[in-house]
C-alpha positions, 0 to 999 in steps of 0.5 A: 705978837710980833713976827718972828725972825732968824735972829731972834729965833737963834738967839732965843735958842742959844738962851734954852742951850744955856738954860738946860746946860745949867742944870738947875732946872725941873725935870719939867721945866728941862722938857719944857724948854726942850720942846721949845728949843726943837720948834726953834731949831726947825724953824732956823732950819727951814729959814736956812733951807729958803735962803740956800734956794735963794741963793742958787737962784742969784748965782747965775752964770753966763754959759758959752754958748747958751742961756743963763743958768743956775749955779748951785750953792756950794757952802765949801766955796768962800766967794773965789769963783769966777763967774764970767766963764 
């Protein structure tokens, strides 16, 4: 079995989303696909989770007067921020 990816883990949860918005399924097969569509959106949750970490930790900034430090990850920053302060 292959190794599980972000992308393929969305897609597949976009595939369920489609399948149940349907409605042409078994009260069985409904809870099946459920099920399915929880584990994958934990998994894209924990994916999304590490990626922020990593990316607080490359946005670095060069403090005036001491050691590099971190710089948190601000998702309602769009890029504009200047970090040669």
């Amino acid at each position: 079995m292959a190794k599980q990816t972000f992308e393929t883990a969305l897609a597949r949860l976009e595939q369920l989303t489609e399948e149940l918005e349907n409605g042409e399924l078994s009260l069985d097969a409904s809870l099946k696909k459920f099920d399915e569509g929880i584990k994958l959106a934990a998994f894209c949750n924990t994916n999304l989770t590490e990626a922020r970490a990593k990316v607080e930790l490359l946005l670095i900034k060069e403090g005036k007067n001491g050691p590099l430090e971190s710089v948190p990850f601000n998702e309602n920053d769009h890029g504009d921020q200047d970090l040669s302060q």
